[in-house]
C-alpha angles and dihedrals in degrees: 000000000000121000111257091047114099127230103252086206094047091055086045092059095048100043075052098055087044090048092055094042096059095041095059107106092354087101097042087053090049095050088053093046100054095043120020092084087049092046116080121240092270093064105046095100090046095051085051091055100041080058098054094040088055092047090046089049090045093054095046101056085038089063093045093053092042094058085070133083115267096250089047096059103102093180122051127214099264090052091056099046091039090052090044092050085058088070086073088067099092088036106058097033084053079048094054096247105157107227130243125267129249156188122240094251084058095047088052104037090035098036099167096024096106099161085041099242088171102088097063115131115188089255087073076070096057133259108299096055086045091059091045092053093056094047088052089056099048089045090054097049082054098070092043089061094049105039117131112263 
């Protein structure tokens, strides 16, 4: 490798560590934003710990696929968190949240995503973590481009 080329691994690794930084408790703030004012007053604590449990959760598979090379990671970011933020489901419907509605094409490709969680993008998690998902996936597509054939 000459001097002045960059490690596609090694910027990887670092758009991954920036990803992860601006997502944590990015996801646990959005949760709150978009239902504490749905939720009642009885709720409220739980809603609060339901959003720390998801980010915990968030940061912690994030760590394990991370710790893989680009080309291994089978699940991206957006997946996990999406996945993690299902676990709301029981919650919020206990809490009297209506859910969201959806299309047909939703119901059947999302079948237990009932306050469709699945169109999240990172810029629902403000725009840091907007920039730093963008710079994941071009980073990722990076690799690809430059993987050994």
């Amino acid at each position: 490798m000459l001097a002045n080329q960059v490690e596609p691994e090694l910027v990887f690794a670092e758009k991954s560590v920036a990803l992860k930084k601006a997502l944590e408790a990015a996801v646990s703030r959005w949760i709150i934003v978009q239902f504490s004012n749905r939720v009642g007053p009885n709720y409220t604590s739980g809603l609060l710990a339901s959003a720390e449990e998801v980010d915990t959760n968030v940061q912690r598979r994030l760590t394990e696929v991370f710790k893989l090379q680009a080309l291994e990671q089978q699940q991206n970011p957006l997946q996990i968190i999406r996945e993690e933020l299902l676990c709301l489901n029981n919650f919020l419907q206990e809490a009297g949240v209506k859910t969201s509605e959806r299309d047909e094409v939703q119901k059947q490709m999302y079948p237990n995503d009932h306050f469709d969680f699945s169109t999240i993008t990172f810029s629902d998690f403000g725009d840091v973590a907007a920039e730093a998902g963008l710079h994941w996936g071009a980073a990722k597509a990076f690799v690809a481009l430059n993987r050994e054939s």
